[in-house]
C-alpha positions in Angstrom: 0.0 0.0 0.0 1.4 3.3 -1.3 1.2 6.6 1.5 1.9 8.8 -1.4 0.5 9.4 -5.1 3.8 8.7 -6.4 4.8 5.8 -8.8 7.9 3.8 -7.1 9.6 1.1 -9.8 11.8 -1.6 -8.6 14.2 -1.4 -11.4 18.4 -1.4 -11.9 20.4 1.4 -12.1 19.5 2.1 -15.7 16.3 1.8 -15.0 14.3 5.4 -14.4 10.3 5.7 -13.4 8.2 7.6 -15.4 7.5 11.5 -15.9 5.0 11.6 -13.3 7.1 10.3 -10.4 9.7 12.5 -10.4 10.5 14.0 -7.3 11.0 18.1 -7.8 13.0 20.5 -5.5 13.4 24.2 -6.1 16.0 26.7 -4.3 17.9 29.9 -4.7 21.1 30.8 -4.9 22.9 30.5 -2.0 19.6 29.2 0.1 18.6 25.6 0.6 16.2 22.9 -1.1 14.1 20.3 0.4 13.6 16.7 -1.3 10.6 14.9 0.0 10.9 10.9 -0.8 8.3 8.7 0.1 9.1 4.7 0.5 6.7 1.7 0.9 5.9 -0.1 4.2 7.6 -2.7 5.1 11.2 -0.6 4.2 11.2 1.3 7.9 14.5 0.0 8.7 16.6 0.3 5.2 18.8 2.6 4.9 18.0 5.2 2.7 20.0 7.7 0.9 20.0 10.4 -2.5 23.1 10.5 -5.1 23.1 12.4 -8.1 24.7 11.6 -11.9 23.4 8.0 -12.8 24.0 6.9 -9.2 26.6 4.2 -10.6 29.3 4.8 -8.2 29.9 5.0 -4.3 31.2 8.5 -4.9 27.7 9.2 -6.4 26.3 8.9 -2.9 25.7 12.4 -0.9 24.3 11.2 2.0 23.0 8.2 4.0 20.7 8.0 7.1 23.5 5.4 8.6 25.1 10.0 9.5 22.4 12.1 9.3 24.3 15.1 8.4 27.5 15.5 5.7 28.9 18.8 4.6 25.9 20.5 3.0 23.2 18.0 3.0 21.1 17.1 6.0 18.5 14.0 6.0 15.9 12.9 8.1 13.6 9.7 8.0 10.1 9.8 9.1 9.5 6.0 9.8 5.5 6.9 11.0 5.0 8.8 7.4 7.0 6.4 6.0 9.0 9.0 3.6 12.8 11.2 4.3 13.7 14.6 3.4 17.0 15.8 2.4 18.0 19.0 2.7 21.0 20.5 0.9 22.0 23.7 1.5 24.0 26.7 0.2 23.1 26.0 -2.9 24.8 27.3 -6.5 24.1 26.7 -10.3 26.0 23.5 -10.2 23.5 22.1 -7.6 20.7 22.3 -10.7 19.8 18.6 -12.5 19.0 15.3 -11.7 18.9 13.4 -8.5 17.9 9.9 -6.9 16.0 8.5 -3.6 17.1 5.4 -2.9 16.3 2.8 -0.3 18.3 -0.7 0.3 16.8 -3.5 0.3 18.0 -7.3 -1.0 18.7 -7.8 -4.6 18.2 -4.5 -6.5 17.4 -1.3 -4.8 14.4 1.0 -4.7 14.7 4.4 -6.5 12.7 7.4 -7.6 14.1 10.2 -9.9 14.5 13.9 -8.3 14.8 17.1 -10.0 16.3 20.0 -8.7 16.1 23.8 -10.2 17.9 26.9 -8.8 17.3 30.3 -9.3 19.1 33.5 -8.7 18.3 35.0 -5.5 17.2 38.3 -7.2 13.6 39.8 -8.2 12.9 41.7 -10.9 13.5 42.9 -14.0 10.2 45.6 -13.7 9.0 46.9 -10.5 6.0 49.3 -9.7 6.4 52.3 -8.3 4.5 54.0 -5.0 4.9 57.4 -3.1 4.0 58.5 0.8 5.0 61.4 2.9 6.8 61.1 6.6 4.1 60.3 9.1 1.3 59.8 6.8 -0.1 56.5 5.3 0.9 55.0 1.6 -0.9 52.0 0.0 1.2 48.8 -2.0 -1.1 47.3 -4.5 0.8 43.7 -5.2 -0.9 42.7 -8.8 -1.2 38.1 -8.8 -3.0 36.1 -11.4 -4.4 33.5 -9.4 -3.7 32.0 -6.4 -6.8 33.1 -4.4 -6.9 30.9 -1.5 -3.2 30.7 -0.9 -1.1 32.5 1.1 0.2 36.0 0.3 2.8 38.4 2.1 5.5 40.9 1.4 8.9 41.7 2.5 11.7 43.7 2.1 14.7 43.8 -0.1 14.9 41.7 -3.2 16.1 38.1 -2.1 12.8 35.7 -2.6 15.0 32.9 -0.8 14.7 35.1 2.6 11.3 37.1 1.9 8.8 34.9 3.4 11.0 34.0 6.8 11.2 38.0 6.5 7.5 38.7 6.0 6.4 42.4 7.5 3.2 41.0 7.4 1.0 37.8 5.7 -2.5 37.0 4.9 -2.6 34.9 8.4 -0.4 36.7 10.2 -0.1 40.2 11.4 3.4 41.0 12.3 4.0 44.8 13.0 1.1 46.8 13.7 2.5 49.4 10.8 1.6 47.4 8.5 -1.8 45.8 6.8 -2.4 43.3 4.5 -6.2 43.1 2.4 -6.3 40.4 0.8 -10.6 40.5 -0.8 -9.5 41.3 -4.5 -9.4 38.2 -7.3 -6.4 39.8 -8.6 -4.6 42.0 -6.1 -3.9 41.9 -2.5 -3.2 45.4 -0.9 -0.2 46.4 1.7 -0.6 49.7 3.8 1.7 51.1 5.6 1.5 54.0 8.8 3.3 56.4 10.1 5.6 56.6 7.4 9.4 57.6 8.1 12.4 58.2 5.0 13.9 54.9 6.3 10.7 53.2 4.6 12.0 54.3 1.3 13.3 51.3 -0.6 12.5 47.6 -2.3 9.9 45.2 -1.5 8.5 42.3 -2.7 5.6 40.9 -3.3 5.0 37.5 -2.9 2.4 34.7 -3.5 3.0 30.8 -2.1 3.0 27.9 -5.0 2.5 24.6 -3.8 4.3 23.2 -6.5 7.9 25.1 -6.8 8.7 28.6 -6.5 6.5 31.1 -5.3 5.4 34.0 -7.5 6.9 37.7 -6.3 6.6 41.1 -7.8 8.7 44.3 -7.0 7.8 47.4 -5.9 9.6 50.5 -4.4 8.5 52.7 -2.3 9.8 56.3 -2.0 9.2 58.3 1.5 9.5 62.2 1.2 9.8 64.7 4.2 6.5 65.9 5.1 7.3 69.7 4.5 6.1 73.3 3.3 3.3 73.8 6.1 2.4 77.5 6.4 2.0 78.5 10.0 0.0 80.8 11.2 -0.5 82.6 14.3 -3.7 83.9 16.1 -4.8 85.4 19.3 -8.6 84.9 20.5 -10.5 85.9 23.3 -12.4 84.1 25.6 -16.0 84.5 24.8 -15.8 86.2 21.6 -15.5 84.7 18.1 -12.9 83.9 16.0 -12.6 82.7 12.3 -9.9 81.3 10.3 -9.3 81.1 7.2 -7.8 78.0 5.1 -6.4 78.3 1.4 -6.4 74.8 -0.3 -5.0 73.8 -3.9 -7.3 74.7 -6.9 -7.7 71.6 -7.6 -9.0 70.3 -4.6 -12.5 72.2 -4.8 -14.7 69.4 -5.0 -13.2 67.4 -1.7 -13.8 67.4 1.8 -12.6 70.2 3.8 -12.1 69.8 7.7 -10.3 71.3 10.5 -8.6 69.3 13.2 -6.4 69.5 16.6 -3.2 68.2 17.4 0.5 68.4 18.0 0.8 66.8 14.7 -1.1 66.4 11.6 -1.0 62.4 11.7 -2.7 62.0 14.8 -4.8 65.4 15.1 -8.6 64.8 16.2 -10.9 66.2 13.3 -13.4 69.2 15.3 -15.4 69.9 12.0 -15.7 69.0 8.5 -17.5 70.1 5.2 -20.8 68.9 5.7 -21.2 68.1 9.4 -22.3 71.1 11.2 -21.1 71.4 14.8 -22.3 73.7 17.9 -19.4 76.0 17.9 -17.4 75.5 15.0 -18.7 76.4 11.7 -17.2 75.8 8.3 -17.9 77.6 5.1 -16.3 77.0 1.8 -15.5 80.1 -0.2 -17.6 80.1 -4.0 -15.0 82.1 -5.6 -11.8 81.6 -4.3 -9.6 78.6 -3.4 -10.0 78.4 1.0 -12.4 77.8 3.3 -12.9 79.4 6.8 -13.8 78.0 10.1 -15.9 80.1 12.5 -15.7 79.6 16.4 -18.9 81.3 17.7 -17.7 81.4 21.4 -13.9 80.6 22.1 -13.2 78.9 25.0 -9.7 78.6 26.8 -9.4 74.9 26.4 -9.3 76.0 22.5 -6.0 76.8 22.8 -3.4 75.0 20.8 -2.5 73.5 17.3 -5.2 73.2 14.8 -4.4 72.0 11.0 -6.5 72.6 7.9 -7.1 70.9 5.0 -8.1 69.0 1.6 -6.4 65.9 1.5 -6.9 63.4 3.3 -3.9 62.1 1.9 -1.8 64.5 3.9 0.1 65.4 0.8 3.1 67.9 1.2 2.3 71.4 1.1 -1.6 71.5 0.8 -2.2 71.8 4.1 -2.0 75.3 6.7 -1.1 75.4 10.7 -2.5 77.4 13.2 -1.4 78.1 16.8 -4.1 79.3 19.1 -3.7 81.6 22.0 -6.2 82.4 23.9 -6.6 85.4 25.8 -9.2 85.9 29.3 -11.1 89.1 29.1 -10.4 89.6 33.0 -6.7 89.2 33.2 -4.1 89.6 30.7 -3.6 85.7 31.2 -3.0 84.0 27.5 -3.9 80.5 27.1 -1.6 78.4 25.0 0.3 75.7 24.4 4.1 74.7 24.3 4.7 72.7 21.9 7.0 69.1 22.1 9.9 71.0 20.3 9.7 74.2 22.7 8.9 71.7 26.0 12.6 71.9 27.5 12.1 75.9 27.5 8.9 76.1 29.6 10.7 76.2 33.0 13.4 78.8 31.5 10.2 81.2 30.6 8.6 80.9 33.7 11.6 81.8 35.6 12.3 84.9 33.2 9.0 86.0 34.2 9.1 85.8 38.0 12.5 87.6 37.5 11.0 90.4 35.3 8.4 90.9 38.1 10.3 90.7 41.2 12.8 93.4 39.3 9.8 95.2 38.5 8.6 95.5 41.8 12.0 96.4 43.4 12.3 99.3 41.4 8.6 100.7 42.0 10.4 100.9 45.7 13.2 102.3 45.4 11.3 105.2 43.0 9.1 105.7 46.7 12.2 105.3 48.9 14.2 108.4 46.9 11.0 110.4 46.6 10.9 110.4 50.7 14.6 110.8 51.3 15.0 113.5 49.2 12.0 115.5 50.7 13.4 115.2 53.9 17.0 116.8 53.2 16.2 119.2 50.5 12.6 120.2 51.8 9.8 119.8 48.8 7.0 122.7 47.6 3.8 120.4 47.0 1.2 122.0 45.1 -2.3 121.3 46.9 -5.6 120.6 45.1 -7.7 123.0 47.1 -5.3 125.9 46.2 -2.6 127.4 45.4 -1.1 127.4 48.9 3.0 127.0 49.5 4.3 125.5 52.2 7.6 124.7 53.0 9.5 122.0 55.6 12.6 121.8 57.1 14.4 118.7 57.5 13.2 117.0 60.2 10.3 118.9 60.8 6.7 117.4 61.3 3.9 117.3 58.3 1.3 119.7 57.1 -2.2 117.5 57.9 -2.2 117.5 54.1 0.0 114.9 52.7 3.7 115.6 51.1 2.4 113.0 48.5 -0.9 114.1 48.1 -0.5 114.3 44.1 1.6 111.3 43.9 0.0 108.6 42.5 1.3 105.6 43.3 -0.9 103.3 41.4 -0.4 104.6 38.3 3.4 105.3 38.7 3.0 109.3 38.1 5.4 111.2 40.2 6.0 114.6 40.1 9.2 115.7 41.9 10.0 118.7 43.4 10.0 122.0 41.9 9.3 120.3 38.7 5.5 119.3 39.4 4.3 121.7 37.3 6.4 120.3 34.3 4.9 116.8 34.3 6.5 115.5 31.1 9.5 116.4 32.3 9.5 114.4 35.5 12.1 111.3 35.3 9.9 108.7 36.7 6.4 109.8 34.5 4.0 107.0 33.5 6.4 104.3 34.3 4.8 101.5 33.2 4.3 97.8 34.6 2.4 95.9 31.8 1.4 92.3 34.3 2.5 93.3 37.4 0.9 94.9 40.3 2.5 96.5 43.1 0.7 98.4 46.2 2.7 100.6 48.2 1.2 102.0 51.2 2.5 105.4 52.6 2.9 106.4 55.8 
């Protein structure tokens, strides 16, 4: 009882079995090949063993199961499925032709023909070719002519001997999350890939699993450009007011969908509004006669602030797309409501100390301005002009105060200080209007 649908002929050494039986192997250059030989029952204990040429000779012989492994060649004898592999490996062109199985048994032994091709480990004369941008998506179609229920994957680099052992990703298996393979279409199975980077630029093949021989592989390269040429834009809002901004597109991008969306970068930015969709603050019109739509915020709200990007491509194609920074502002304070962006991060603690140093500094020198005022009415003597008249009056050093105040017209809030004999010539006065835009100081005088 044969285990196998092959044809096994007792015959001599001049003997060979027919087409149908013979035994085919297939490898690349410099990879391995696998001969599958199936034997009778009743032969579990023979020794079996493959030689090449006409097999005439012991020096014919490449391997025997009496040590499994010689030099390049490995073999291994299933007893229970009743059939042994031999494996040669590193293979070259001088590997390619005709081989033989062989079993011992008395009298003449039992052989079957074997046929070994190898190719060059290289694919392809003609490849297809396929752009994306850095941190966008970019889609492989892999073109087969059959093959529907078999298996299907794609690798890197242009060796077939290595591709499948190098699969990004297969029909059953996933792999790296980066990568997708579709696999509904009759005549095409589709690759995507995410978050695109320039070190995804290069070769990759296509391949497609044959039972019988070599599988089938396409090329294709893929070339990665820097995601570039965003114009950025600035704007400062207020809370509780509107704001509306406005986004040119390409000419020829009239008749897509628009949207606006947030986020530190355009790949993973949350879409607020598109064209369409109508939403309860956000409102976006397409222009009729020109190139750009605008987005309308009917009531901006602090948490608005940050990066927004506007567009017409879902593709995220260079240069069709604008970037806007939000800032917003409270009406009560001079507070403005941002964001720091990833880049700018390391600097945050550098601004805020900057600040609290402008303010203490600030502060120090509104006191000092009040310290010199009192010191030097008390040893030159100061003529104060009164509101309720034109009345002079003059101290010594030392002396006590009039009931009205020797800083009745100094007004400390609003830094306007008028010294001396020069109160009547305001603009001249060295400390007039002195300003301090964010920072309030209080001074209390005695």
């Amino acid at each position: 009882m044969w285990n196998q649908p092959l044809l096994f002929i007792l015959c001599t050494l001049s003997c060979f079995t027919g087409a149908e039986a013979i035994i085919r192997a297939t490898g690349y250059h410099g990879g391995e090949a696998i001969f599958v030989c199936p034997y009778p029952e009743g032969y579990e204990g023979s020794q079996k063993y493959l030689c090449n040429s006409q097999c005439r000779y012991d020096n014919d012989v490449l391997i025997t199961t009496d040590k499994a492994q010689s030099g390049r060649y490995l073999i291994l004898d299933n007893r229970a499925k009743h059939v042994f592999t031999v494996t040669i490996a590193d293979l070259d062109d001088a590997d390619a032709g005709k081989y033989w199985c062989g079993v011992t048994q008395s009298g003449k032994d039992l052989y079957s023909k074997a046929k070994l091709d190898v190719l060059p480990d290289s694919c392809c004369d003609t490849f297809s070719q396929f752009e994306g941008v850095t941190d966008a998506s970019a889609s492989i179609s892999c073109p087969h002519d059959q093959y529907r229920n078999t298996l299907k994957y794609i690798c890197r680099g242009t060796q077939p001997s290595v591709c499948l052992r190098q699969a990004l990703v297969t029909s059953i298996q996933s792999g790296n999350r980066r990568f997708t393979l579709n696999d509904k279409a009759w005549n095409e199975f589709i690759v995507t890939f995410t978050q695109l980077t320039l070190l995804d630029s290069g070769p990759y093949l296509c391949g497609v699993q044959s039972l019988t021989g070599f599988d089938h592989f396409s090329l294709v390269q893929l070339s990665v450009k820097e995601w570039c040429c965003v114009t950025l834009n600035n704007l400062i809002g207020t809370v509780g007011r509107p704001l509306q901004m406005q986004c040119p597109y390409p000419p020829q991008h009239k008749g897509k969908l628009k949207f606006l969306c947030k986020g530190d970068r355009h790949y993973n930015c949350n879409k607020v509004v598109t064209s369409g969709r109508s939403n309860s603050r956000f409102k976006l019109q397409d222009s009729v006669t020109s190139s750009s739509f605008s987005v309308r915020i009917t009531e901006l709200r602090a948490e608005d602030a940050g990066m927004f990007w506007c567009g017409s491509d879902t593709e995220w194609s260079p240069g069709n797309y604008v970037k806007i920074q939000l800032s917003v502002v409270s009406q009560q304070t001079t507070s403005i409501y941002s964001t720091v962006t990833p880049e700018a991060e390391h600097l945050r603690p550098v601004i805020f100390a900057a600040s609290a140093v402008l303010a203490v500094l600030l502060s120090v020198a509104g006191t000092l301005v009040v310290v010199y005022k009192r010191r030097s009415r008390k040893t030159q003597g100061a003529v104060v002009k009164v509101n309720s008249g034109n009345k002079e009056k003059a101290t010594d050093s030392g002396k006590g105060k009039d009931a009205e105040d020797i800083y009745a017209n100094a007004n400390v809030d609003g830094w306007d200080l008028y010294h001396g004999d020069d109160a009547d010539n305001h603009g001249d006065s060295l400390y007039q209007n002195f300003s301090t835009e964010g920072v309030s100081c209080h001074e209390t005088v005695a």
